[in-house]
N, C-alpha and C positions, 0 to 999 in steps of 0.2 A: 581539436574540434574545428572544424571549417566555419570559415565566416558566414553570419546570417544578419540577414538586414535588423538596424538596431536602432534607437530611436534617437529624438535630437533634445532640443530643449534642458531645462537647467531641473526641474523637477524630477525625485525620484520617487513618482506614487504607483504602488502596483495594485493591482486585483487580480485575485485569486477564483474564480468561477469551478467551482465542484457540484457533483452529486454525493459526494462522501465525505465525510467528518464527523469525527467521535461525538457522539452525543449521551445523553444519561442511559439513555435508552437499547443504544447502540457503540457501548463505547470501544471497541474497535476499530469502525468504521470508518475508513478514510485515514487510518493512523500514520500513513505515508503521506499522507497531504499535510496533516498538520509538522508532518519534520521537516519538510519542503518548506512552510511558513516559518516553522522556530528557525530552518538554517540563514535562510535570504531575508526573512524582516530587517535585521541587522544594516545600519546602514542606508536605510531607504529613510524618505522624507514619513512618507506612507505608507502602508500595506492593509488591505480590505480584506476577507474572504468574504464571497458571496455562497453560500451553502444551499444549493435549490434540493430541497430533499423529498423526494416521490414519496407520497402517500401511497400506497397502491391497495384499491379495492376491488372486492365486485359486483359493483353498484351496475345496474342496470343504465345502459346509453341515458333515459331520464332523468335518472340521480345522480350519474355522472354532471352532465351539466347543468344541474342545480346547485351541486357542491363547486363547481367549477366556477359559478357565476355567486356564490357566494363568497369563495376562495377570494375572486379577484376583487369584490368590493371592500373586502377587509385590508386587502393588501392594498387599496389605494390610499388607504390612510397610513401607510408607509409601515417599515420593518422596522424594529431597533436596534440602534448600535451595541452591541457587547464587546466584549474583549475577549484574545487567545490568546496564546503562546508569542513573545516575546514581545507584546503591548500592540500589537496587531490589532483591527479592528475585526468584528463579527458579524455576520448580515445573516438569519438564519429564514431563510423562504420555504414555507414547506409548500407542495403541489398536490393537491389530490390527483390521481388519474383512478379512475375505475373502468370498467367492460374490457374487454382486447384492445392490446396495443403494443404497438411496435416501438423500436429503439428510436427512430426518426418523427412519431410522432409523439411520443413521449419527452422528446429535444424541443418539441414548436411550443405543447406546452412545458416547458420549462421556462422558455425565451420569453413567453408569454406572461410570465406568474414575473419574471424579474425586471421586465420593462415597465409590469404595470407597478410593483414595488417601490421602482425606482424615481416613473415618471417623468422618464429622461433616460440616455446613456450612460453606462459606467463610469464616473467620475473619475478616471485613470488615464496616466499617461501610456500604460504597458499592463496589456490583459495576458493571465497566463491561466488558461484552461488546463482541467485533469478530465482525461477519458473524452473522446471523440464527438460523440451528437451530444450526451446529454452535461456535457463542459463546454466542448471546444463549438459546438454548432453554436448553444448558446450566448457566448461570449463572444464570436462575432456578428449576431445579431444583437448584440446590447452594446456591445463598443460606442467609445467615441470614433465620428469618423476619421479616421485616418491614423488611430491607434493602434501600432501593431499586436496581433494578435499571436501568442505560441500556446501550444496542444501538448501535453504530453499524455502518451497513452499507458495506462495500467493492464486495463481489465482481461480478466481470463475468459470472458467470453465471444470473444471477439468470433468465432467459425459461425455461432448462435445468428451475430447482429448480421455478418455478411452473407449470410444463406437469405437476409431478406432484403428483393431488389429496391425497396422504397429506401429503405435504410445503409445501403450499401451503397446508393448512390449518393445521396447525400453526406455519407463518409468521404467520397471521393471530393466532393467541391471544399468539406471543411481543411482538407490536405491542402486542392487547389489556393483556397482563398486564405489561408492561416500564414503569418509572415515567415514560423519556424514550426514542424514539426518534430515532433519526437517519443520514440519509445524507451520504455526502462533495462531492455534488456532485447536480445536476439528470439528468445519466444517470443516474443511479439511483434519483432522488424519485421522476421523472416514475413509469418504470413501475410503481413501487412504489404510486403513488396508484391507477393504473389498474386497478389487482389490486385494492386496500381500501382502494376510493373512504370508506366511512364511517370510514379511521382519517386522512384528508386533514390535520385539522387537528395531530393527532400527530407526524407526521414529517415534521421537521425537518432544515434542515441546519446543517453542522457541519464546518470542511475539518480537512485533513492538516495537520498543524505543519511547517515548513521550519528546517533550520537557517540563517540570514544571520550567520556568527561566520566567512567563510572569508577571508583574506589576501588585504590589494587586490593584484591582479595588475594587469601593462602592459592598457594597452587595446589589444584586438584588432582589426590593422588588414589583416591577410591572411586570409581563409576557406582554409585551405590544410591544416592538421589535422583531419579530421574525427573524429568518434566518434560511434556507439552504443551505448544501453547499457538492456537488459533481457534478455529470453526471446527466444530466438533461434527465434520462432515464423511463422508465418504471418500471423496475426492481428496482429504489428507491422510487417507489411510489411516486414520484411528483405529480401526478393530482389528486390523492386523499388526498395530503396534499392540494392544492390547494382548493378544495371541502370544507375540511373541513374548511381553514382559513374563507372562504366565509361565513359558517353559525356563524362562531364566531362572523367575523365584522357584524355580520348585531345584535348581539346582543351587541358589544362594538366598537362601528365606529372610536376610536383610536386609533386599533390595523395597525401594517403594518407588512407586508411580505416581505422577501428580498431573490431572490435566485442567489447562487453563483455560477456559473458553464456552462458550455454549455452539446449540446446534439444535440439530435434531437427532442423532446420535445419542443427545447425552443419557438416555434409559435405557436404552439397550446396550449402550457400556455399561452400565453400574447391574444389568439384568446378565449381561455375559462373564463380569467378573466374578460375581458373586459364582454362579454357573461353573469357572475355574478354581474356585477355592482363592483366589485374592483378593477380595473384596476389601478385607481391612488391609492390606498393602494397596489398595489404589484410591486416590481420591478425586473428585470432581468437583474442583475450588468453584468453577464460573467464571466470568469476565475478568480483567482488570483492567485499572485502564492504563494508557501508555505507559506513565511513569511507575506505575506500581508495578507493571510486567515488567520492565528494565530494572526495577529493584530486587525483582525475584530470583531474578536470572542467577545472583551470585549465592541463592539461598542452595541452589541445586548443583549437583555434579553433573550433569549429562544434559541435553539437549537431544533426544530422539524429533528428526521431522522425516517422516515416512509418506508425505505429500504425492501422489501419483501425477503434479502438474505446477511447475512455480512459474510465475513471469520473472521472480526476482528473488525475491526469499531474504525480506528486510528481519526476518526473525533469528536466523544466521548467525545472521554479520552482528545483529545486537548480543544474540549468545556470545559467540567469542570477544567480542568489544566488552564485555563482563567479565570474562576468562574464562568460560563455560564451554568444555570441550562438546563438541555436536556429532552428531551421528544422524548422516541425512542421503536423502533419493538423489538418483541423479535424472532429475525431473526437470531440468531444462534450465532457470535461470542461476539454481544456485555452482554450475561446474560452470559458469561464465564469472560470476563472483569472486568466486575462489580459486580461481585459474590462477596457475603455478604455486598457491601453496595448499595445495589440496590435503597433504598430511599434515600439515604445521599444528593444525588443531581442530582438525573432522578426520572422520572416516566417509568414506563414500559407498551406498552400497544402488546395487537398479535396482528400477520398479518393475518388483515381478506380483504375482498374487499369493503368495507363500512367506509368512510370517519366521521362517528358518531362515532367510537371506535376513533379516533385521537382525536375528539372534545372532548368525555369523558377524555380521560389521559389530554388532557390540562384541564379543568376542577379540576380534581384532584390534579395536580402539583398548577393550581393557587391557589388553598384552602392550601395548605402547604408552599405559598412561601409568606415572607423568614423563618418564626418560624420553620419548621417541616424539615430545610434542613440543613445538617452541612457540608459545605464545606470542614471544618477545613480538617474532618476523610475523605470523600472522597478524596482529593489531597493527604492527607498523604501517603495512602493506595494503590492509584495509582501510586504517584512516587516512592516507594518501588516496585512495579512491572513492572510497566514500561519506571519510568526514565529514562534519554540517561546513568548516571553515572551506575546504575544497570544492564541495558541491555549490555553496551557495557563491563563492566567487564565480565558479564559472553560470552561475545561473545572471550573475549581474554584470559578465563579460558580452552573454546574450542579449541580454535585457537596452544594455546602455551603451555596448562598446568594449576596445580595451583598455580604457582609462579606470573602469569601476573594480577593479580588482578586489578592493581593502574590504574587508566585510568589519561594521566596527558602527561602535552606535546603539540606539534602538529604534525601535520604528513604531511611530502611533498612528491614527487615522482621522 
């Protein structure tokens, strides 16, 4: 990792500034942010999240700022402290926005809902935003001054926010003015160079933390459990994993399907299964949330992710960090991931629109499961790269230096 300017002083308090994080509501959301807090809390004096979470309506421009001007009077009686993950503090700011709005003006208020929350600056020695205007803009407008600020970027819509010039430009100033930036993976450097070729040497990558602490299970020697587990969208390819589960069970009537997650999908899956004649082989659990999907994970043999687009694909690395052989796209972040042990414990198949390429990769993984798979090296190889101990050292090698290595402790706020 190349050296980035790092902070001084004897205090180790961080903030976290997001638009995402699991909530009752949403518990998905943000699930990478909070393994980010469970890996780095460790070892700090402090660690805050601020969670500025968009209401989004559509309240006509009037009702817009009435809700906005009522928003802010409540917030000036300040947020309350909660707790997360690993004794970490909670700040939970919700924003209404309603009528049209941009990614850029959607960031001003944001900055705006958490300043007035606050009443003051970020009480931190080191701000670490998630995602670009509506984290990273934010959080350098809430900073202490002369608190380094670092960005790192998630989001998969990034083509969406830079096709718009109000918003694209002030993308560029939160590069210029951020002390470290950084992305999770190569989907999202690349086009990020492409847009501010002159901040090239700037942005940086930096992955998702994984937990590898889950209970050896048997090794999996039948593909006969399947699961899913995200947004029940289009863009994860659900209905052609659906497609393809179909032609499988009609060749092995043992098999079951399990999907984990909501959407807008989820009735026309359970309308097109039924439609297949698999309806009682497929089930539509719904959400879970972080920890209970990681507990699942060892309930199932297979991991299908037929995603047509990852930045990173933290659901992966957690399958196999379970010992859950996966069957996934090659959709961009996850053949950055799993570079060099590509067969150890996936199959890899592309994103085409033909639900036969998903039957063939399962096909394939089933002829090598268990002899042709070594979990041993994939876990190894993984949690060297993306363990919570590995990630969150280097996040506190960023943060403070090379003296902060030791990740060890807890951290309160």
């Amino acid at each position: 990792m190349p050296g980035v300017v790092t902070t001084g002083g004897s205090r180790r308090d961080v903030a976290v500034v997001t638009p995402w994080y699991p909530t009752r509501l949403a518990r998905f959301s943000g699930a990478f942010v909070r393994a980010m807090v469970d890996a780095t809390a460790p070892g700090l004096d402090s660690m805050t999240v601020y969670h500025c979470d968009g209401w989004m309506s559509k309240a006509r421009p009037e009702e817009d700022q009435a809700a906005r001007e009522a928003q802010l009077s409540l917030l000036r009686r300040g947020v309350p402290l909660g707790r997360t993950v690993a004794s970490a503090g909670l700040r939970y700011v919700p924003v209404p926005i309603g009528g049209p709005w941009t990614f850029a003006s959607a960031a001003r208020r944001f900055a705006e809902a958490l300043r007035t929350a606050l009443g003051g600056p970020i009480p931190a020695s080191v701000v670490h935003a998630h995602v670009g205007l509506r984290g990273g803009y934010v959080a350098l407008e809430c900073a202490e001054p002369g608190a380094p600020v670092f960005v790192t970027e998630h989001a998969t819509y990034l083509a969406k926010l830079l096709a718009n010039d109000e918003s694209r430009d002030m993308y560029d100033e939160v590069i210029d003015r951020a002390t470290g930036f950084f992305a999770v993976g190569e989907p999202i450097r690349a086009p990020l160079i492409e847009a501010f070729p002159h901040h090239k040497d700037k942005i940086q990558l930096i992955p998702n933390p994984i937990q590898f602490d889950a209970p050896p299970r048997s090794p999996v020697t039948k593909l006969q459990r399947w699961m899913f587990i995200g947004n029940l969208i289009e863009r994860k390819g659900v209905m052609l994993l659906l497609d393809a589960f179909a032609k499988c069970y009609a060749e092995d009537s043992s098999l079951r399907l399990t999907f984990i997650g909501e959407g807008v999908l989820e009735e026309p899956l359970r309308k097109r299964a039924a439609e297949l004649g698999v309806g009682h082989a497929v089930t539509l659990h719904g959400p879970l949330t972080p920890d209970e999907t990681l507990r699942a994970m060892a309930s199932y043999d297979l991991l299908v992710h037929p995603s047509r687009y990852e930045t990173f694909g933290m659901t992966i690395i957690e399958a196999i960090a379970a010992g859950t052989p996966v069957l996934v796209t090659r959709c961009g972040g996850p053949q950055e991931t799993l570079a060099g042990i590509e067969s150890a414990a996936s199959e890899f198949i592309d994103v085409t629109d033909s639900p036969d390429d998903i039957v063939a990769g399962y096909r394939r993984l089933r002829e090598r499961t268990p002899g042709g798979l070594d979990f041993g090296l994939a876990q190894r190889t993984l949690a060297a790269r993306y363990g919570y101990d590995a990630v969150g050292a280097l996040h506190h090698r960023i943060w403070f230096g090379n003296g902060a290595d030791a990740v060890d402790g807890g951290a309160g706020s």
